[in-house]
Backbone bond lengths (Angstrom), bond angles and torsions (degrees), N, CA, C in turn:
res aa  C-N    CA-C-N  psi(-1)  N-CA   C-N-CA  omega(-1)  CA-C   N-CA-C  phi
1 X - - - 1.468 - - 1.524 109.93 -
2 X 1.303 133.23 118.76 1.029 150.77 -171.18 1.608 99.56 -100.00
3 X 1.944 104.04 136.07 1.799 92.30 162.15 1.292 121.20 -86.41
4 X 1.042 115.93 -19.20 1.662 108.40 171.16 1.507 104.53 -149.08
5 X 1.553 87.94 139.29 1.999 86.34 170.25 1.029 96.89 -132.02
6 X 1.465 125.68 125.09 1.529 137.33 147.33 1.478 139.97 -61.09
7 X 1.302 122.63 102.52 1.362 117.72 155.70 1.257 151.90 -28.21
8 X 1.155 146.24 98.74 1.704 124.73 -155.26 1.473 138.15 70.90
9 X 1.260 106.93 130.67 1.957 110.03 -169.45 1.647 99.25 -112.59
10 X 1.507 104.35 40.60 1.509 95.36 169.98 2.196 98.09 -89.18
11 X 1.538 96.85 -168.74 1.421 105.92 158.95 1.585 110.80 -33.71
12 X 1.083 120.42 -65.68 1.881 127.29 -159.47 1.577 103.11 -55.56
13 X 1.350 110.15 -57.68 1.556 137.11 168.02 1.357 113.30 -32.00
14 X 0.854 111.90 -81.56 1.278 126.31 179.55 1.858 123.14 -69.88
15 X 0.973 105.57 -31.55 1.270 104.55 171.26 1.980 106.82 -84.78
16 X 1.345 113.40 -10.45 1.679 105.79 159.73 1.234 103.33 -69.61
17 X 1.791 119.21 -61.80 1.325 112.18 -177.39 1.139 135.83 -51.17
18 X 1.476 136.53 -7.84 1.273 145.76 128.59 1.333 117.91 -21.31
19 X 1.360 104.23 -89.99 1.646 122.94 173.88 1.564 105.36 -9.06
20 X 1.827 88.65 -88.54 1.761 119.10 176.44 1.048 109.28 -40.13
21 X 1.325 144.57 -19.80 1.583 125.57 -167.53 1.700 84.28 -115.83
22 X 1.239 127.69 -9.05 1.590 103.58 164.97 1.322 122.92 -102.93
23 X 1.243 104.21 -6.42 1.540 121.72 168.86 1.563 109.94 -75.32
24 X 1.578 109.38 -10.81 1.915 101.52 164.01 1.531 105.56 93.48
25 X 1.970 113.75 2.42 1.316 116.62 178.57 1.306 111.03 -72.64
26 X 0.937 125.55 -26.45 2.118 133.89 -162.14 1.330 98.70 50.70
27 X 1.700 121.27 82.67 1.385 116.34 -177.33 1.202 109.43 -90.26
28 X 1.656 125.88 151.30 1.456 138.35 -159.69 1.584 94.87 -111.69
29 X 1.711 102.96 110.19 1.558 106.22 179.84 1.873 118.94 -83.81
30 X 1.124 118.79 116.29 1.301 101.39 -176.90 1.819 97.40 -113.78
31 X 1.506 102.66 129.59 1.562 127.95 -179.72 1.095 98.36 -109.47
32 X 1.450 91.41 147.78 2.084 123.63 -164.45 1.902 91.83 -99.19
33 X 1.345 91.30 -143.48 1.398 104.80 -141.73 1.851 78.28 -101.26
34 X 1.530 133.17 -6.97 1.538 114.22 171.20 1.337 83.36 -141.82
35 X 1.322 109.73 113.66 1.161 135.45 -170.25 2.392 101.73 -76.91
36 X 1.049 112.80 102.93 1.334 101.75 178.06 1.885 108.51 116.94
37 X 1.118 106.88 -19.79 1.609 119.47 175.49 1.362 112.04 76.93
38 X 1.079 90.68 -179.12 1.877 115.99 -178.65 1.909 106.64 -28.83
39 X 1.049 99.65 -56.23 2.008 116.60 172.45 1.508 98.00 -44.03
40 X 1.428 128.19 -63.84 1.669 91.42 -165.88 1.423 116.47 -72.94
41 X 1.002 146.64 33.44 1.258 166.47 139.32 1.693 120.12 -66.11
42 X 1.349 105.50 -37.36 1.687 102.75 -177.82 1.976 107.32 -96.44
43 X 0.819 103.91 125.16 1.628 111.93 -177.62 1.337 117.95 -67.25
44 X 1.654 122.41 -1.75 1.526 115.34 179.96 1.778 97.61 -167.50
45 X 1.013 126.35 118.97 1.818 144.67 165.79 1.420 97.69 -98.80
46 X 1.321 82.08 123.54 1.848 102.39 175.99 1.251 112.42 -118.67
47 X 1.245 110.67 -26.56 1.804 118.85 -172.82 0.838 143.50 -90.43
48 X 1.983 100.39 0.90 1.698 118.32 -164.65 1.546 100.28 -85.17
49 X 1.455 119.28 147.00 1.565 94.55 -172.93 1.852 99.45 -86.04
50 X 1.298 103.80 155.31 1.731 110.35 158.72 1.874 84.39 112.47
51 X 0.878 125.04 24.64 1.850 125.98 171.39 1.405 109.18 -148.70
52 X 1.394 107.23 74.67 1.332 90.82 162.63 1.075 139.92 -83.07
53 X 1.063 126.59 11.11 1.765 135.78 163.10 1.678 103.14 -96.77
54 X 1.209 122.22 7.64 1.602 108.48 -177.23 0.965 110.11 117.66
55 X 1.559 119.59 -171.77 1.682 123.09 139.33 1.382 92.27 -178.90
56 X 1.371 113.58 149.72 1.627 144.47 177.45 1.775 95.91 -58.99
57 X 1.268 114.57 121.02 0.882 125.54 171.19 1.827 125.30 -57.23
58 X 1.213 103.30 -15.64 1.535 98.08 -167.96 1.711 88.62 -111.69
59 X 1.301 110.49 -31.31 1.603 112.84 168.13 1.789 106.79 -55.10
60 X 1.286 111.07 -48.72 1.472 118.30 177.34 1.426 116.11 -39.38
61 X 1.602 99.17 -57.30 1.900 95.17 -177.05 1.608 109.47 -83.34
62 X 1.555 112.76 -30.31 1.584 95.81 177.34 1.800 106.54 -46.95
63 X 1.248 114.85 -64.31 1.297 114.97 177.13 1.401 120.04 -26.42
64 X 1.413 116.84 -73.30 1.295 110.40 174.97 1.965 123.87 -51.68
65 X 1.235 114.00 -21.86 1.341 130.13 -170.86 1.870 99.70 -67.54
66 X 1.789 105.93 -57.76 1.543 101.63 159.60 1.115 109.16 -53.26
67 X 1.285 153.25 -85.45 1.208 173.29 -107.58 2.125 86.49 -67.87
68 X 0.946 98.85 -45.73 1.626 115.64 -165.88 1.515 102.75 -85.05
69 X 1.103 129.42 -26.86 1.426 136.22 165.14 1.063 120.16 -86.68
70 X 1.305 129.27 -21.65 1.502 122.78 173.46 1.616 112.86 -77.84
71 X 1.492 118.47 -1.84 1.158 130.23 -168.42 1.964 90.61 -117.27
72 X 1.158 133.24 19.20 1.263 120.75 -173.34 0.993 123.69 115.63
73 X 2.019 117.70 -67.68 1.210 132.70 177.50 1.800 118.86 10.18
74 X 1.334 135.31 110.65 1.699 102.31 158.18 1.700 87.42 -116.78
75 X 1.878 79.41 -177.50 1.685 89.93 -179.07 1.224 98.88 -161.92
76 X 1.683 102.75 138.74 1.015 116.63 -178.43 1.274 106.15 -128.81
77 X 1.482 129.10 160.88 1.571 135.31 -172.68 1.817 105.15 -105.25
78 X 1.465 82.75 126.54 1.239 96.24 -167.35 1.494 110.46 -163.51
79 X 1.176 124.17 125.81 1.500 138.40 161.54 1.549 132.67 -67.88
80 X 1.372 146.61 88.71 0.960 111.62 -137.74 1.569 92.15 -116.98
81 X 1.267 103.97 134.21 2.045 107.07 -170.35 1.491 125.94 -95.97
82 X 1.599 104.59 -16.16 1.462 105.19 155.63 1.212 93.58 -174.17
83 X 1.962 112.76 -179.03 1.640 114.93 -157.94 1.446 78.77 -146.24
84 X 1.352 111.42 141.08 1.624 132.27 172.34 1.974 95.66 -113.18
85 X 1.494 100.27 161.16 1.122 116.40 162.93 1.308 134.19 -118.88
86 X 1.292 155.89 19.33 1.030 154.17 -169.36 1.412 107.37 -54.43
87 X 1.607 94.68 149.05 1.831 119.37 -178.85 1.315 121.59 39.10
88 X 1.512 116.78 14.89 1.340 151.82 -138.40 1.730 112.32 36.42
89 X 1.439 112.13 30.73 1.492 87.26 142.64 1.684 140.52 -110.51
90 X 1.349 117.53 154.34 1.704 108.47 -145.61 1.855 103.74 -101.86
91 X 1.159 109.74 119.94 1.328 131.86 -152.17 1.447 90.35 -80.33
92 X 1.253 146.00 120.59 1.406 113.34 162.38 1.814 86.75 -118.98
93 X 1.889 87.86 143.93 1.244 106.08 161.10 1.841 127.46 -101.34
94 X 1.446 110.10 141.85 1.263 102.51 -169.55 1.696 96.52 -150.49
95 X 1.324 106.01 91.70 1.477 115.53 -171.56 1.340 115.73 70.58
96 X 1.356 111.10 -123.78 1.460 123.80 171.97 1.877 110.45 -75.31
97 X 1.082 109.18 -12.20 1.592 118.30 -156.89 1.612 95.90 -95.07
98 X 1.542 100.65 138.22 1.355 101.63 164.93 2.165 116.87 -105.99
99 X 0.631 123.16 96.30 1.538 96.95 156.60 1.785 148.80 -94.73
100 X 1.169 140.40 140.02 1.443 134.96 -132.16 1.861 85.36 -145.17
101 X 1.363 96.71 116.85 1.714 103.13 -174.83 1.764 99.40 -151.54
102 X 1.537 91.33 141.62 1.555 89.41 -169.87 1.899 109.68 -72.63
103 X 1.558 102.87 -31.81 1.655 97.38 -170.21 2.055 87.17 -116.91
104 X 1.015 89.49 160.14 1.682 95.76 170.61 1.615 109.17 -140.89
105 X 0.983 113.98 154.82 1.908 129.48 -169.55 1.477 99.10 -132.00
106 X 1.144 138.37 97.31 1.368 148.59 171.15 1.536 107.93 -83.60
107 X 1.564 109.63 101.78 1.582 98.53 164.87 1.119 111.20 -166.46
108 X 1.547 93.38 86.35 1.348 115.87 -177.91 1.992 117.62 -92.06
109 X 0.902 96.75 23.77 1.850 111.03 -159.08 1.260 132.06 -24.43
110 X 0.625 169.28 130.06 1.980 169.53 -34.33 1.223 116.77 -155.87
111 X 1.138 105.39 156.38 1.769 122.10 -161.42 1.391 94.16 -118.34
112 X 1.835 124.71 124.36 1.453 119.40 177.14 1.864 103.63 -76.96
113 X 1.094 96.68 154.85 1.300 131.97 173.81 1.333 130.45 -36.74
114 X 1.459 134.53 18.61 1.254 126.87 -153.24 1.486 150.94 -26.53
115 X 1.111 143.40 -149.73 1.544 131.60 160.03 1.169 92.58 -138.36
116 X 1.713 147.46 -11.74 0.716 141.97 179.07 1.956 116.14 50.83
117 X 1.306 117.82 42.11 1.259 116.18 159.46 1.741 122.37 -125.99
118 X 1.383 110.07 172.22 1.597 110.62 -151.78 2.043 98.13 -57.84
119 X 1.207 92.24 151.01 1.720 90.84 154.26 1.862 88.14 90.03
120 X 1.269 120.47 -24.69 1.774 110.87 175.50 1.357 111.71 -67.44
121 X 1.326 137.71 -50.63 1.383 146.63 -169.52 1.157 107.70 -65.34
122 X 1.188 127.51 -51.76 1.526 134.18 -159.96 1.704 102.36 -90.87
123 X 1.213 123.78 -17.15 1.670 125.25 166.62 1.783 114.06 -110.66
124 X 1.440 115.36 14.72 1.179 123.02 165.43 1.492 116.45 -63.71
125 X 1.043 110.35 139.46 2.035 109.64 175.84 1.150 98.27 68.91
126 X 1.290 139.46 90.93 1.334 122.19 137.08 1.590 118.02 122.47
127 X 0.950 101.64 -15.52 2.007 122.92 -170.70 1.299 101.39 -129.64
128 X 1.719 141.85 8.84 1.395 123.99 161.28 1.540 111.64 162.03
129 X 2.026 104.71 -52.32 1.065 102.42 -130.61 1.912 70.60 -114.94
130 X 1.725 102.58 146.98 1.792 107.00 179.05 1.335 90.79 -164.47
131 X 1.363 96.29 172.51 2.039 120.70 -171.12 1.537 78.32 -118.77
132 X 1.282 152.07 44.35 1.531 101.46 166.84 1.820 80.00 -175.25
133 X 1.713 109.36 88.56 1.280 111.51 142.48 1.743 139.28 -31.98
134 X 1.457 101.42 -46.12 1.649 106.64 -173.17 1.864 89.44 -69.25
135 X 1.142 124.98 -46.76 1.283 109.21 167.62 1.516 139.74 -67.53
136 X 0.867 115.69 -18.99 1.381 112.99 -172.53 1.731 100.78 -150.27
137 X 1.290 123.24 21.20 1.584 120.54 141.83 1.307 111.34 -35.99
138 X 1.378 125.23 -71.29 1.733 115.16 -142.33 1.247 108.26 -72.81
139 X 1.959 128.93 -5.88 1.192 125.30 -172.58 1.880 98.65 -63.63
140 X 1.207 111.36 -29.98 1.720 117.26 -163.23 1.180 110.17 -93.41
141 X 1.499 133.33 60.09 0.983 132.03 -160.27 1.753 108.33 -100.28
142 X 0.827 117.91 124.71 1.776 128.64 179.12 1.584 97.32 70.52
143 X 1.940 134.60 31.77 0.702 130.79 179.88 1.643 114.37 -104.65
144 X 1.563 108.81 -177.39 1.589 108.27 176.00 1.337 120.10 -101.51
145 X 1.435 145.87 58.86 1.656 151.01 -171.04 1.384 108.83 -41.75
146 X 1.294 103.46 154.04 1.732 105.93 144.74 1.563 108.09 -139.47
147 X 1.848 112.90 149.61 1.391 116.10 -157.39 1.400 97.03 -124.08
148 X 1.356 117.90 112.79 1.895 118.72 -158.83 1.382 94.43 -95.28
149 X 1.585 121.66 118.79 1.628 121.52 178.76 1.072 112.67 136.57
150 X 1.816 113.14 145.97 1.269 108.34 -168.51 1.764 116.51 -119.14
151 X 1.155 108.77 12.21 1.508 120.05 -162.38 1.574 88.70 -111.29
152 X 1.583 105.37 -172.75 1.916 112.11 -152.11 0.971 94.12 -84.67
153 X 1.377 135.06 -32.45 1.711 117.57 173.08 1.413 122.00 -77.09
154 X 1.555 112.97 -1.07 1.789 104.75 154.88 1.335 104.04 -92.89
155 X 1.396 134.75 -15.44 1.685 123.11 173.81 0.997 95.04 -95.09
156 X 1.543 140.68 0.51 1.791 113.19 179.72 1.751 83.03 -90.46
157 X 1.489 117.74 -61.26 1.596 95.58 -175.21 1.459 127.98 -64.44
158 X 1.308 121.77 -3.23 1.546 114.14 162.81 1.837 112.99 -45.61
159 X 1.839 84.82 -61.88 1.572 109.10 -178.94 1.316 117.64 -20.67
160 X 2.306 90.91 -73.55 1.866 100.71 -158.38 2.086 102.33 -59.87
161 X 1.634 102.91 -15.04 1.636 94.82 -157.94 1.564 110.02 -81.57
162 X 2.047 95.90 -15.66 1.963 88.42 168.98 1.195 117.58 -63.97
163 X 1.720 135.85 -7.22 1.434 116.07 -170.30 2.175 88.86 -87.18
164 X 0.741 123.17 -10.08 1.660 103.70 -176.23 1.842 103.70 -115.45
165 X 1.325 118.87 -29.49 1.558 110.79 -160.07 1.861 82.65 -96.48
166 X 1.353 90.18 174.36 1.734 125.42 -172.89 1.334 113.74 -97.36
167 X 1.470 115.27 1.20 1.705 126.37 -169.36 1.415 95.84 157.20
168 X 1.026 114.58 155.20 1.459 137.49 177.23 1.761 112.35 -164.73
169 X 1.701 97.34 115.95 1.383 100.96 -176.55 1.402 108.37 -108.66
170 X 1.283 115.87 118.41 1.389 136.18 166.51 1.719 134.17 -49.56
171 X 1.245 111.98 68.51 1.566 99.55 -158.04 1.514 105.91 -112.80
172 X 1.906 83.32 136.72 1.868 108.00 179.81 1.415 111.33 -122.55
173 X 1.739 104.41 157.03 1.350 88.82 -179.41 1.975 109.21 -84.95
174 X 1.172 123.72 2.77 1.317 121.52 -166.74 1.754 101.89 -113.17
175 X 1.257 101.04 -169.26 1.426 113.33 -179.75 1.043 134.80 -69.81
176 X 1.693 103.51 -32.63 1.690 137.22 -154.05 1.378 100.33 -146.79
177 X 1.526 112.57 135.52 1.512 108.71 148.08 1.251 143.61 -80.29
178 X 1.315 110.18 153.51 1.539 104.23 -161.61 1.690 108.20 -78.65
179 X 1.581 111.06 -26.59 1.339 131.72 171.91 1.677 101.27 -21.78
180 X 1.342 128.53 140.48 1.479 149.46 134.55 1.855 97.09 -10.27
181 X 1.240 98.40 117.30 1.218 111.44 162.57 1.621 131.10 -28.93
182 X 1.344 94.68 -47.98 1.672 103.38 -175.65 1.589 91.91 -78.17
183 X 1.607 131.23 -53.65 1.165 118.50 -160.62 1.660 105.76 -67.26
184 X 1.372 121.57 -25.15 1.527 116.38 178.74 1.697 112.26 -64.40
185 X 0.958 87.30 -25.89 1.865 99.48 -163.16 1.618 92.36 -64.28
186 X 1.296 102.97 -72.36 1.513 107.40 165.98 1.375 124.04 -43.19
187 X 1.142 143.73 -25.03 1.167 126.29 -173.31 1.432 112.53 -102.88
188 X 1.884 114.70 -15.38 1.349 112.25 172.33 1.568 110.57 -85.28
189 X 1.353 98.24 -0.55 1.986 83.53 -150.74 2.175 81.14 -91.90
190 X 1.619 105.23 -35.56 1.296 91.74 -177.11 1.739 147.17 -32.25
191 X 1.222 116.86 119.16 1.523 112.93 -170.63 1.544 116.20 -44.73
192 X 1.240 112.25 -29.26 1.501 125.89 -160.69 1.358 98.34 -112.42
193 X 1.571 135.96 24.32 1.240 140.00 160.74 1.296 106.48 -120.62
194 X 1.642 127.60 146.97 1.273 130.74 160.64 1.488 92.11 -150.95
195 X 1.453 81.86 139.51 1.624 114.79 -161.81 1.547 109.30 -96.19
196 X 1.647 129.88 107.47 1.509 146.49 166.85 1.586 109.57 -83.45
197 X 1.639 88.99 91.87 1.660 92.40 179.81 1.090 121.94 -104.03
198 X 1.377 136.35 155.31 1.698 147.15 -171.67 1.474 101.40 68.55
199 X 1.471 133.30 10.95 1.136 135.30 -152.05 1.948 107.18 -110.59
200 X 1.074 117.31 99.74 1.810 134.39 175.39 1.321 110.79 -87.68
201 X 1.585 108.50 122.07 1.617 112.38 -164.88 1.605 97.04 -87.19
202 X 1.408 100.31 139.10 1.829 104.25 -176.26 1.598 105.48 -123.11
203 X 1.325 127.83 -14.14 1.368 118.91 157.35 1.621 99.03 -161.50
204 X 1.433 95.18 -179.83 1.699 106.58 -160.11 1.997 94.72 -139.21
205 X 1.474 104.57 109.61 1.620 113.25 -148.26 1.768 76.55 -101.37
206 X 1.964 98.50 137.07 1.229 114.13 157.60 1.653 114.97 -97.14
207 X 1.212 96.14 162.63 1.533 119.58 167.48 2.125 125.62 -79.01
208 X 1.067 127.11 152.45 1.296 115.89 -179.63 1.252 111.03 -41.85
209 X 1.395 126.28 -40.16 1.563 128.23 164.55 1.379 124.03 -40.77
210 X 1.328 135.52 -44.47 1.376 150.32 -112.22 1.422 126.33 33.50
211 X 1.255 126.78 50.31 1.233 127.31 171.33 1.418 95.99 -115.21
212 X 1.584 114.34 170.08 1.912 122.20 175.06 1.332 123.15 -82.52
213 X 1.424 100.28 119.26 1.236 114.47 179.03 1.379 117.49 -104.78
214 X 1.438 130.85 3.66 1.248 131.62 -162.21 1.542 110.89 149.46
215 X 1.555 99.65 150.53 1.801 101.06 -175.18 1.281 107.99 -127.59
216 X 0.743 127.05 154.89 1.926 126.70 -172.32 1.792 105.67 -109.63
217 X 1.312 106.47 121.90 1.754 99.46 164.95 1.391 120.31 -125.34
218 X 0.855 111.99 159.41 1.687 110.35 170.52 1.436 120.11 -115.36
219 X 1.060 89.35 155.27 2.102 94.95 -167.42 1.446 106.26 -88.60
220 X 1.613 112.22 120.01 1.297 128.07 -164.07 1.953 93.83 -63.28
221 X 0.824 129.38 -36.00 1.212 133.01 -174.54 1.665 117.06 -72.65
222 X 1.534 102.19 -57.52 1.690 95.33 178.86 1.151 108.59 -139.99
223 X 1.615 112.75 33.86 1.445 96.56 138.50 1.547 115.99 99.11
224 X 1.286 113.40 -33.93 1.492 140.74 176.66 1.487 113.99 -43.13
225 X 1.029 136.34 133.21 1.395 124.86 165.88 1.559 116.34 -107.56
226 X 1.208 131.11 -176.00 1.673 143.08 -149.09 1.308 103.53 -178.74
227 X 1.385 93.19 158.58 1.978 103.86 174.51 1.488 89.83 -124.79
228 X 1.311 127.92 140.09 1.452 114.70 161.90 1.926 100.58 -130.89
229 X 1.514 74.66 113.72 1.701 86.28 -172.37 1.776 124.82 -57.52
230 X 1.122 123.89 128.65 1.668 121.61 166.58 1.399 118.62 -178.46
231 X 1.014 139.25 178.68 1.361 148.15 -160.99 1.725 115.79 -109.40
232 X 0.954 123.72 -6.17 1.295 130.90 -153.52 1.600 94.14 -148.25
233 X 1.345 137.71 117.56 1.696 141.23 126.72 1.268 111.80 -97.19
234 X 1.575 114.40 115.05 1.426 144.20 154.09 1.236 114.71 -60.25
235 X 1.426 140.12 85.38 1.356 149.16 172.37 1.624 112.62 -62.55
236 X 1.394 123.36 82.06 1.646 122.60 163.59 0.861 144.37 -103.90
237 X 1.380 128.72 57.71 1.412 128.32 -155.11 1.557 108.33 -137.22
238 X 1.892 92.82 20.01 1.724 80.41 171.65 1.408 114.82 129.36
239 X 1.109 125.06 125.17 1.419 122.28 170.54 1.849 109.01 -98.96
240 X 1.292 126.77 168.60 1.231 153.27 165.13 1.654 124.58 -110.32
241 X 1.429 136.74 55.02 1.009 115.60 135.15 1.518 137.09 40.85
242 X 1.211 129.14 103.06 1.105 138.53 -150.49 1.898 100.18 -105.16
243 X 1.086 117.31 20.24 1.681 122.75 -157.15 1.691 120.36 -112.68
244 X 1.768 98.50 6.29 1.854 95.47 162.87 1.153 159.08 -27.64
245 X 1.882 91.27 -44.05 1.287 125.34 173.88 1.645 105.73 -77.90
246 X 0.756 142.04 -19.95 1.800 159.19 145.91 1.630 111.28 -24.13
247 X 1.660 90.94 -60.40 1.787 117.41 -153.38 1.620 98.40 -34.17
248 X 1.191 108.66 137.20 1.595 115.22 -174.58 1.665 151.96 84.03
249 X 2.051 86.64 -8.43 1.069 106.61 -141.87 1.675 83.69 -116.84
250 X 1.430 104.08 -61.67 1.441 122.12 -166.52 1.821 105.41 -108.88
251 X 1.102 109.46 166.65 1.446 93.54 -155.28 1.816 102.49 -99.30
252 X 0.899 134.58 125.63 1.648 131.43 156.79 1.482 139.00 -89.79
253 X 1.451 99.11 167.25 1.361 91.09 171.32 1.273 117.61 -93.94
254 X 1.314 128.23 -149.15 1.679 120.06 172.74 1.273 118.35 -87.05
255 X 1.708 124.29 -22.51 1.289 108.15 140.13 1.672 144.32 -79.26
256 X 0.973 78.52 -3.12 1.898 68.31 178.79 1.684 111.40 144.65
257 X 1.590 89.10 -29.33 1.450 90.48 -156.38 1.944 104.85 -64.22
258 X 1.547 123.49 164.61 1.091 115.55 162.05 2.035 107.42 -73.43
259 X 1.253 77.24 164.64 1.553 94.15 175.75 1.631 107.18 -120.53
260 X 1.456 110.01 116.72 1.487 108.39 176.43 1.844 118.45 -70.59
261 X 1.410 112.58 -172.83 1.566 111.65 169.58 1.406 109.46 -81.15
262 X 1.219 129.90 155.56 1.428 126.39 -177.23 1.860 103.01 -71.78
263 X 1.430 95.65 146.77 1.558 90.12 -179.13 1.827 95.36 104.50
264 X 1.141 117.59 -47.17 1.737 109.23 -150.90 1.503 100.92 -117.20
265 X 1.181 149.69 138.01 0.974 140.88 156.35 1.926 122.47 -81.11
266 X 1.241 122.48 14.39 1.107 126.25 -151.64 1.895 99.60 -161.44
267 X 1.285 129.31 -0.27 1.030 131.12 -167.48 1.867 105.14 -117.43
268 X 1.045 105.59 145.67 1.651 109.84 177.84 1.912 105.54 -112.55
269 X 1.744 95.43 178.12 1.563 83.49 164.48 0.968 131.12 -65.12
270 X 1.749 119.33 -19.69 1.818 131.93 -142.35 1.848 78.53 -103.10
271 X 1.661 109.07 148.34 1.174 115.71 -175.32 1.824 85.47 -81.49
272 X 1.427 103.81 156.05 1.671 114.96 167.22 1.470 120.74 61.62
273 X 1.835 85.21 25.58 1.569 91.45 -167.18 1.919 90.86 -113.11
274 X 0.949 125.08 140.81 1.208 113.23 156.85 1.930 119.48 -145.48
275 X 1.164 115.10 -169.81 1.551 106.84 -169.73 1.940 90.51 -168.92
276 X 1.612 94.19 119.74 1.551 101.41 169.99 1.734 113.04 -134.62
277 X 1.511 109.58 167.29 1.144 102.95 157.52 1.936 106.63 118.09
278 X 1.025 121.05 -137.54 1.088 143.21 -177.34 1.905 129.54 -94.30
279 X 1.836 97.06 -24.49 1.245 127.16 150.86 1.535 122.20 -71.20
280 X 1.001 96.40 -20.66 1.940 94.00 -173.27 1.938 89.54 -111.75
281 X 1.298 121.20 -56.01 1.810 123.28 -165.49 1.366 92.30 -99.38
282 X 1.820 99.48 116.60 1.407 127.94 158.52 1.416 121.50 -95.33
283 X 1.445 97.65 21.75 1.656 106.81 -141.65 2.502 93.59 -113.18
284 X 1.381 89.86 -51.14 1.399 85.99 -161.57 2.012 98.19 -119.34
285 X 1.694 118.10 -35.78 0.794 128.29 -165.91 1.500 138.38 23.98
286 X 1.539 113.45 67.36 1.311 120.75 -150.75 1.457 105.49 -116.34
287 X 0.968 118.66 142.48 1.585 110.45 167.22 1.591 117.44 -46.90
288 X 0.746 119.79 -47.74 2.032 133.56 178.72 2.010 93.44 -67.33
289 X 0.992 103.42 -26.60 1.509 96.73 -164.58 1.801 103.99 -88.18
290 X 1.513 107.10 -36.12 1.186 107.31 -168.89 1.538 97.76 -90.40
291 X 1.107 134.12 1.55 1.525 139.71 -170.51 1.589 87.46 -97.12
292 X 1.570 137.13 -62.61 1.220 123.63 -150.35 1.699 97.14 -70.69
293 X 1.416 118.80 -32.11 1.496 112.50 -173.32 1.611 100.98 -58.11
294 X 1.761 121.70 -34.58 1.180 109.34 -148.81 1.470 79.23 -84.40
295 X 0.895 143.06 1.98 2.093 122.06 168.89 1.361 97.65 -96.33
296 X 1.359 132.05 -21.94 1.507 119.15 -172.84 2.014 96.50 -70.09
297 X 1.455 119.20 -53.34 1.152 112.43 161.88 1.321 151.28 -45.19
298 X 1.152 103.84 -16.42 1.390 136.34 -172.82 1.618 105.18 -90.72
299 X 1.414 110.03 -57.65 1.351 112.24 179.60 1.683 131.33 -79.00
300 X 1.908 87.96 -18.33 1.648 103.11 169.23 1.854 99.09 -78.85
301 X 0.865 141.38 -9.32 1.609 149.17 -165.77 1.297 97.59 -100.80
302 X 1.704 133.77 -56.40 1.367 141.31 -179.91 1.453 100.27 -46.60
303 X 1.681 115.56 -67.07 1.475 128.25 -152.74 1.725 105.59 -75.46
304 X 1.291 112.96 -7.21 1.817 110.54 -164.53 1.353 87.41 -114.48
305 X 1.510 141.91 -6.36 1.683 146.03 -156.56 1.999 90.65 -112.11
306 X 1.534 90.83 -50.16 2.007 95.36 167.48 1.620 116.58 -58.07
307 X 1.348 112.18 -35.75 1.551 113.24 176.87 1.464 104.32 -58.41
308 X 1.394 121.46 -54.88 1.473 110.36 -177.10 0.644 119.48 -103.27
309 X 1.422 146.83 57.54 1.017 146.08 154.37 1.793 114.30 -91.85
């Protein structure tokens, strides 16, 4: 019987296991199928505070990963496919493996959205192609973007990316965006936006380097294809939620995400149950953001583990 086992070695994850392993819990880390989250994927963090020169994203979480072991932390690899509750203690299953822990920290957080065409995978992180303007805007500075998506989080990142790029083209596959009225209004009327409509991206063209030089779409209408040249594709069409193994258990919304108790951002119905990170906030999903939930969890797990004792 373990007192706390944590979900996930992203930011949220790992920054509970901090907490928990100085709080004297010896928390048991169990890592998914990308060990460290969404971050070791991005090639440069600019926004975390305490680096002002940056830092390598996969360097970022190894760091924090010691940081969590020198306080106790272990970790073991493990998938976990659903969680029972009895007598309130929370069973988690993970293949053949059982584990039995009085508090649990779920924060396994979300997988962006892909387009799934050639040339995205291989220029992901670092060579062009990203889900997350507020992060990696300022690399494109006086450059030409394109922002794939038609809802408010492809017009909010069209928006934040006119203060650094030289043009930013907005491409949907329909006529109209689905985006909030006010945010569409804004994002078509902008000087530094031009809008690629009926237009479905079918590959993402590198340069002799392998970095992005241009994306190819075709016109939902006739068929036609185009290159529209730039350095930067903004992927917005959505993240996925990492919370299946949940389904039934913990409560959601209609995507996926968990839904906390009112009042808590980090608290569930089940006592000693909690959920942070990128799985629960569809809202800001930041490294700094999913780190402060993972101490709000951490410390709601410390203070409810002191009650019964």
């Amino acid at each position: 019987m373990e007192d706390v086992i944590i979900l996930g070695t992203g930011c949220a994850g790992l920054t509970a296991a901090i907490y928990t392993g100085r709080a004297q819990l010896n928390p048991l880390v169990l890592e998914g199928a990308q060990p460290g989250g969404q971050l070791t994927t991005t090639s440069e963090v600019e926004n975390f505070p305490g680096f002002p020169e940056g830092i390598d994203g996969y360097m970022m979480m190894d760091n924090l990963r010691k940081q969590a072991a020198r306080f106790g932390a272990r970790y073991e690899h493990a998938k976990v496919d659903k969680i029972e509750i009895v007598d309130g203690v929370k069973k988690l299953y993970a293949g053949d493996k059982v584990f039995e822990a009085k508090a649990v920290i779920v924060a396994t957080g979300a997988r962006p959205r892909l387009l799934g065409i050639p040339g995205e995978q291989e220029m992901y992180g670092g060579k062009g192609v990203t889900t997350c303007a507020t992060c990696d805007g300022a690399f494109y500075r006086d450059m030409e973007v394109v922002v794939v998506g038609g809802g408010d989080s492809a017009a909010e990142e069209a928006l934040f990316l006119t203060r650094f790029c030289s043009k930013v083209t907005l491409i949907h596959r329909r006529d109209e965006l689905r985006a909030s009225q006010i945010m569409a209004d804004r994002a078509t009327s902008h000087e530094k936006i031009e809008m690629a409509w009926n237009s479905a991206p079918t590959e993402i063209l590198a340069d002799e380097k392998g970095f992005t030089r241009a994306i190819c779409v075709q016109d939902t209408l006739t068929g036609e294809t185009r290159e529209i040249p730039c350095k930067g594709v903004f992927i917005a069409i959505g993240h996925i939620p990492n919370t299946d193994f949940v389904d039934g258990l913990l409560e959601r919304d209609s995507d996926g995400y968990v839904v906390p108790m009112a009042g808590s951002q980090v608290k569930t119905q089940y006592e000693g149950f909690y959920a942070a990170g990128d799985c629960v906030d569809h809202v800001y999903r930041q490294a700094i953001t999913a780190a402060g939930m993972g101490c709000q969890a951490a410390i709601e797990a410390e203070r409810w583990l002191a009650e019964q004792a």
